[in-house]
C-alpha positions as CSV (number, residue, x, y, z in Angstrom):
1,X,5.3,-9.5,-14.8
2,X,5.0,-13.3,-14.4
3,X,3.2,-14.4,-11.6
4,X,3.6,-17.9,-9.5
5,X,1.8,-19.5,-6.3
6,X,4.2,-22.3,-6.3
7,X,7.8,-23.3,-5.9
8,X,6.3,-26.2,-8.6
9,X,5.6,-23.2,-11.3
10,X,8.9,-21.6,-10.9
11,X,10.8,-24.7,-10.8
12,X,10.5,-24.7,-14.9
13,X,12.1,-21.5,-15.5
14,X,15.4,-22.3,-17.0
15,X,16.9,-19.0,-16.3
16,X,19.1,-17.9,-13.3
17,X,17.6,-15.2,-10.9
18,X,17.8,-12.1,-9.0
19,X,16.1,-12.0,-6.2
20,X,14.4,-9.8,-3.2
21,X,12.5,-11.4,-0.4
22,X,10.1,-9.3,2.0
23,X,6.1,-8.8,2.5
24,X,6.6,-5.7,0.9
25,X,3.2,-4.1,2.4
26,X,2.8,-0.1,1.0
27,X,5.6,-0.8,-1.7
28,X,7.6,2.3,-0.1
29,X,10.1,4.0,-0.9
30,X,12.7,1.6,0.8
31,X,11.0,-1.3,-0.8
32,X,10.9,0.5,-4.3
33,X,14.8,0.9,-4.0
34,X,15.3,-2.6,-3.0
35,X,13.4,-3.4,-6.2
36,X,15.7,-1.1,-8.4
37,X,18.9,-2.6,-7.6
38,X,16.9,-6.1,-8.3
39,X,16.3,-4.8,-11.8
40,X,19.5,-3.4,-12.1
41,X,22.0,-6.5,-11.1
42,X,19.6,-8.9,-13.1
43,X,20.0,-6.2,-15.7
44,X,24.0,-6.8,-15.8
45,X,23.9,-10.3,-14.9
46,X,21.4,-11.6,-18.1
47,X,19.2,-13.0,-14.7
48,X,15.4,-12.5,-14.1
49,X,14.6,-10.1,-11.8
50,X,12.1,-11.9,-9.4
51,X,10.2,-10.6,-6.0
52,X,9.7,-13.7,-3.2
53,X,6.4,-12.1,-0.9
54,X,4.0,-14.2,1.0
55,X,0.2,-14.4,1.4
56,X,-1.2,-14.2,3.9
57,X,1.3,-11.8,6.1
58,X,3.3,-14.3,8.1
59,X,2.3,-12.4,11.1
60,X,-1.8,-12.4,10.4
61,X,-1.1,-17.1,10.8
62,X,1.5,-16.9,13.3
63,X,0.0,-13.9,15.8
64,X,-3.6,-13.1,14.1
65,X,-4.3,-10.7,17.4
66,X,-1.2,-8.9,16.6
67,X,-1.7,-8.9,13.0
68,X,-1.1,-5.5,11.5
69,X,-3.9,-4.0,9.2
70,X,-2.4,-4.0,5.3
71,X,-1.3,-0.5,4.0
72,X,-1.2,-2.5,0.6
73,X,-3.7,-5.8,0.1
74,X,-2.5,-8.4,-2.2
75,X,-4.8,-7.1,-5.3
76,X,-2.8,-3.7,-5.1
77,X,0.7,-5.0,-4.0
78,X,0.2,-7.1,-7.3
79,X,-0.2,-3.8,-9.3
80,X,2.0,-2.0,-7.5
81,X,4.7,-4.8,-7.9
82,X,3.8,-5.0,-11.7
83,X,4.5,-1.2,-12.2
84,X,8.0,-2.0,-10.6
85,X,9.4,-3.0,-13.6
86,X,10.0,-6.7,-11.7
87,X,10.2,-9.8,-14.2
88,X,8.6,-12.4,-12.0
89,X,6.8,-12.7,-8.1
90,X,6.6,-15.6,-6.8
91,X,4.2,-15.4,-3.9
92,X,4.8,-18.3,-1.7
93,X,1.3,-19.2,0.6
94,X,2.0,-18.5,4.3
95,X,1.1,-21.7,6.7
96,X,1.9,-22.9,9.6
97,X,4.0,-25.8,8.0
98,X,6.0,-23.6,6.0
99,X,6.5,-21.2,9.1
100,X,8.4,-24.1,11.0
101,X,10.9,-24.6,8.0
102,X,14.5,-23.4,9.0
103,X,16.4,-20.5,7.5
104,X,18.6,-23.7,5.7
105,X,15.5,-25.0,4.1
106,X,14.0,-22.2,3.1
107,X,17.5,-21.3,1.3
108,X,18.0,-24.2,-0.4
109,X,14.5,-25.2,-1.6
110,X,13.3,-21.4,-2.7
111,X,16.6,-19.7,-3.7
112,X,18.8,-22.0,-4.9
113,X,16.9,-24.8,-5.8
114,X,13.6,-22.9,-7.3
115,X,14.8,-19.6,-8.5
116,X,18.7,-20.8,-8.9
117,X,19.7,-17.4,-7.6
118,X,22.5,-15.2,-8.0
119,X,22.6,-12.3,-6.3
120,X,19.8,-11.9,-3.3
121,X,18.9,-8.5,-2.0
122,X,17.3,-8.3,1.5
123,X,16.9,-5.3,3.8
124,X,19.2,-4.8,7.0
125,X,16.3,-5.6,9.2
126,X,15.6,-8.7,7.3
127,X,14.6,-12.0,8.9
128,X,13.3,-15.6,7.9
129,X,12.8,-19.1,8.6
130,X,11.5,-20.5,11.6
131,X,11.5,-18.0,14.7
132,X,12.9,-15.6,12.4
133,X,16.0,-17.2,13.3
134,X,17.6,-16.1,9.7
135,X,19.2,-12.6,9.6
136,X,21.2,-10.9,6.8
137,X,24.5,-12.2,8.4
138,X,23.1,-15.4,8.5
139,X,21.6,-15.2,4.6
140,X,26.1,-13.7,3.5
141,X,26.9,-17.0,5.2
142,X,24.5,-19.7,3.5
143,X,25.0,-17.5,-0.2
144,X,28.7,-18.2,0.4
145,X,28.1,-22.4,0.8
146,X,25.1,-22.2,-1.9
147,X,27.4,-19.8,-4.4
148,X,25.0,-16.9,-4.3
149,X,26.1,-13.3,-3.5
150,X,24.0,-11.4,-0.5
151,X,23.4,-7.3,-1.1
152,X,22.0,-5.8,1.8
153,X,19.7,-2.5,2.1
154,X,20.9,-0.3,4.6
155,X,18.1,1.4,6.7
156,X,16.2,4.4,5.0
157,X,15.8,7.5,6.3
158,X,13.7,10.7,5.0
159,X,12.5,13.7,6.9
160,X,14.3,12.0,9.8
161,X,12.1,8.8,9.9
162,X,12.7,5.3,9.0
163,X,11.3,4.4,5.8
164,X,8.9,1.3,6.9
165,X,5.6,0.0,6.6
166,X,5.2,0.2,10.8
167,X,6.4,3.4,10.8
168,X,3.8,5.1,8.1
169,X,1.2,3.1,9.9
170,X,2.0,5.1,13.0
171,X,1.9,8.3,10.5
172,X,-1.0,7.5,9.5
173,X,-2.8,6.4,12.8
174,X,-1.4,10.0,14.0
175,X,-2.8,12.0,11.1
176,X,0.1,12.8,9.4
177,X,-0.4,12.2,5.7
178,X,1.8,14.5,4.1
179,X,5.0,12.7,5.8
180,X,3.8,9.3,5.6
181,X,3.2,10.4,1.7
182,X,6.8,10.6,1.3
183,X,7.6,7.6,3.0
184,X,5.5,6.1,0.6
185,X,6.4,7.7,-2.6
186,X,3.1,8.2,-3.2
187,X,-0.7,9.1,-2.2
188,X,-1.8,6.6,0.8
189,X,-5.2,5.4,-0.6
190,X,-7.9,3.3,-0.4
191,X,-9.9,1.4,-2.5
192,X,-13.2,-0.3,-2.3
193,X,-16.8,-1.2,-3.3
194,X,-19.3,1.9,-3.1
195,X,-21.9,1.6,-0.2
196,X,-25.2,2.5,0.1
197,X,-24.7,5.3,3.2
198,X,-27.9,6.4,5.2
199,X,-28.9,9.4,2.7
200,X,-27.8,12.0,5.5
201,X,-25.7,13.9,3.2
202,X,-27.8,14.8,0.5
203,X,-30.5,15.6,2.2
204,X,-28.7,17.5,5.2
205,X,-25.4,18.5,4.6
206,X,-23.6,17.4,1.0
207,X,-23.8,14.4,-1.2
208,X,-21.0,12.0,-0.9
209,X,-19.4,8.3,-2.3
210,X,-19.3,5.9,1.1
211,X,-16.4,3.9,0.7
212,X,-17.0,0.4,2.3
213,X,-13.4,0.3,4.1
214,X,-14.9,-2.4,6.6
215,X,-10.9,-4.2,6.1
216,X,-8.9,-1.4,5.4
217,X,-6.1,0.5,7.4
218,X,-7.5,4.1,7.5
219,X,-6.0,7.3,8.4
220,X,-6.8,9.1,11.2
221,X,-10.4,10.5,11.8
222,X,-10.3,13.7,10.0
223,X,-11.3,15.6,7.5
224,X,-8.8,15.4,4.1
225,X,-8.3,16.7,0.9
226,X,-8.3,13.7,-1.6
227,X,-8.0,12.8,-4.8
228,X,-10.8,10.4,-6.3
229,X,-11.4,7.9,-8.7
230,X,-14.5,5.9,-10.0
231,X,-14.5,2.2,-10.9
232,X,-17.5,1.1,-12.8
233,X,-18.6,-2.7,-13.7
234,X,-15.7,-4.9,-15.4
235,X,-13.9,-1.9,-15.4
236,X,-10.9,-0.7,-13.4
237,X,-10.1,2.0,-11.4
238,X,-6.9,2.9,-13.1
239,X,-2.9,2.4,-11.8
240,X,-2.1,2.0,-8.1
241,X,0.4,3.9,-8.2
242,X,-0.6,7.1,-9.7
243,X,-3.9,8.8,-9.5
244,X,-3.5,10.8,-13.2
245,X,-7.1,10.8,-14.3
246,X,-8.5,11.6,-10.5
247,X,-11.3,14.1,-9.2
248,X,-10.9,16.4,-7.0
249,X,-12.7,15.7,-3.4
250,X,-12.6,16.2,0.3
251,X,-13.0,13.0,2.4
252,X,-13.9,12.6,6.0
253,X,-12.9,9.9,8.4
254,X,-15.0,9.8,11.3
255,X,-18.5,8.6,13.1
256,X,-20.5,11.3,12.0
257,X,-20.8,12.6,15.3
258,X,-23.4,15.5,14.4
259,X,-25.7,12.6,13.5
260,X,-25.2,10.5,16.6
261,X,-23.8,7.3,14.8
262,X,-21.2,5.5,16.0
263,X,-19.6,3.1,12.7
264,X,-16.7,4.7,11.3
265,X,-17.2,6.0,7.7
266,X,-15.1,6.5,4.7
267,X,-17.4,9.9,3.2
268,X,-15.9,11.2,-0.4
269,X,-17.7,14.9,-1.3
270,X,-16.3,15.3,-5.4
271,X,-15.4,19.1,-5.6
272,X,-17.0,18.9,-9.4
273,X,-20.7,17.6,-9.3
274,X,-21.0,14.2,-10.6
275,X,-23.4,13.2,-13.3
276,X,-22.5,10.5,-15.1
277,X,-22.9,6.5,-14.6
278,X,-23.6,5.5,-11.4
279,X,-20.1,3.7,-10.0
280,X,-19.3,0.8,-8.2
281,X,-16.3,1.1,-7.1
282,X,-13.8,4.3,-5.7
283,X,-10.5,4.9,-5.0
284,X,-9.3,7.6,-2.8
285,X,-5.8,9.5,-2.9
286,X,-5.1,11.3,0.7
287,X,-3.2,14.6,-0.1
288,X,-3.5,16.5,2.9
289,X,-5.2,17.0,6.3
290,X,-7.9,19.7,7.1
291,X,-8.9,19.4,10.7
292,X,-10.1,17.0,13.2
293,X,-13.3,15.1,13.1
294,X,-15.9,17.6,15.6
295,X,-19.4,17.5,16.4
296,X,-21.6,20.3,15.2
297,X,-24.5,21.9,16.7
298,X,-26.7,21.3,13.8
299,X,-26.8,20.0,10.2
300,X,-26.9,23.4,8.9
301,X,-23.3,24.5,10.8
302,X,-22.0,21.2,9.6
303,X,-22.4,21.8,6.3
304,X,-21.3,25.5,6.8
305,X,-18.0,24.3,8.1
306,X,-17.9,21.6,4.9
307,X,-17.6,24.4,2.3
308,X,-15.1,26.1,4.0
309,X,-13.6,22.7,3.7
310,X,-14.3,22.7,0.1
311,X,-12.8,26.1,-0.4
312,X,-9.2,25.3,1.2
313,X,-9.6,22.1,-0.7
314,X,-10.3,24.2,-4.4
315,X,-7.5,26.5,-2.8
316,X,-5.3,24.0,-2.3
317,X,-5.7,21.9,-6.1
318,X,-5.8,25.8,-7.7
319,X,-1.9,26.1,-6.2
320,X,-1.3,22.7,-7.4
321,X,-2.6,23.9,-11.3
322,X,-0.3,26.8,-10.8
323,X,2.9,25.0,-9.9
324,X,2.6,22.8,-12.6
325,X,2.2,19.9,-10.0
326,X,0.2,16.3,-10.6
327,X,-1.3,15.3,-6.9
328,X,0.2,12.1,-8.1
């Protein structure tokens, strides 16, 4: 996948395009549609397939209070994008200039001037241009003045929810992991630099990775059954979009209570003891939900309470083995 920051760098491409416009956050299972067809028509049409997204979200420099946390940042939209089978992404730099041009200008200068487009697919709920005055209707109309055709994504539905990053954000703030999981065609995870925790858990209940998740959307506080993966120095985790190659581990979201702090933690127990290099980097699958986030007594009923997490958790990968099925 060819990648471009500027209208400048796609501007000498001599090919015609097929295009899709969108921020694309989570790469779900709408968005992953959307890209098919992309591939597809630019397939038939001897076009490049090419992905417009923006960085930053056009909502974090127009409404930073409002801003949404990122189910996907840029570093793992990029892989995720890449695994798409997309040709090119051009991803056009969000400011408050380019927020003020019209749905006209932003027609003319990215899709037909820059990309020379052919056929453009956009989502129903699809907006752009200033105000967000642009709409699909509006996008048929220009296509048919510029001499490009307009495809447009009907709403998605599964397990009788809208496929859409807002709505597996609410999933997620609610707990519900296995259904935003198939919104997302995927494992939600995270990803991030290993942090030195307090030394709580080896000492006085079990030893754990601390994700540092300081930026990241997280899932409800909770305990989970996950799926890990270590990053070491100058070397990566592995693909975004599958988590082959992963660990088993339970994960807990939460304060610690039991201990009395107050900083919400990203904890990662492995289910296999871990003795190799020491790493600097994890990635964490969420598979399923255990239980809320309590506060125990003592150390020694916490870590009671955490193997009998671990044993649903061995339970729970052991029916996976059986069925054949990659937590993937």
């Amino acid at each position: 996948m060819k990648i471009f920051h500027s209208l400048e760098e796609v501007a000498r491409l001599s090919r015609p395009s097929t295009v899709t416009v969108g921020s694309f956050d989570g790469i779900h299972c709408a968005h992953k549609e959307l890209l098919r067809r992309v591939r597809e028509r630019a397939r038939q049409q001897g076009s490049m397939s090419v992905a417009v997204t923006f960085d930053p979200h056009p909502v974090a420099v127009l409404a930073p209070d409002k801003a949404p946390s990122m189910l996907t940042p840029l570093p793992i939209k990029l892989e995720l994008l890449e695994r798409s089978g997309i040709d090119g992404l051009l991803i056009l730099p969000f400011t408050l200039e380019f927020s003020r041009w019209s749905p006209e200008k932003f027609v003319e200068e990215v899709l037909v001037r820059t990309l020379r487009a052919e056929t453009v697919f956009v989502g129903e709920n699809f907006h752009f241009g200033h105000r967000q005055a642009g709409n699909p209707q509006m996008l048929q109309e220009l296509g048919e003045r510029f001499g490009f055709r307009t495809e447009i994504l009907s709403k998605m539905s599964l397990r009788h929810k809208i496929v859409s990053s807002s709505q597996i954000r609410i999933l997620l703030e609610q707990g519900h992991i296995t259904l935003a999981n198939r919104l997302l065609g995927r494992p939600f995870y995270l990803r991030g630099p290993i942090q030195t925790g307090l030394g709580i858990g080896s000492t006085r209940s079990v030893p754990t990775f601390n994700l540092d998740a300081a930026t990241s959307l997280v899932p409800r506080r909770g305990v989970y059954i996950t799926a890990a993966r270590l990053g070491f120095a100058n070397q990566p985790v592995g693909r975004a979009d599958s988590l082959s190659g992963s660990m088993p581990s339970v994960t807990n979201v939460g304060t610690r209570p039991t201990f009395g702090e107050r900083e919400l933690g990203v904890e990662t127990h492995l289910l296999e003891p871990w003795g190799g290099e020491k790493p600097s980097v994890l990635e964490i699958g969420f598979l399923y939900r255990l239980r809320e986030e309590r506060k125990f007594g003592s150390a020694e009923l916490l870590k009671t309470q955490i193997l009998r997490d671990v044993r649903r958790a061995q339970d729970y990968f052991r029916r996976l083995r059986r069925a054949g099925i990659s937590p993937a």
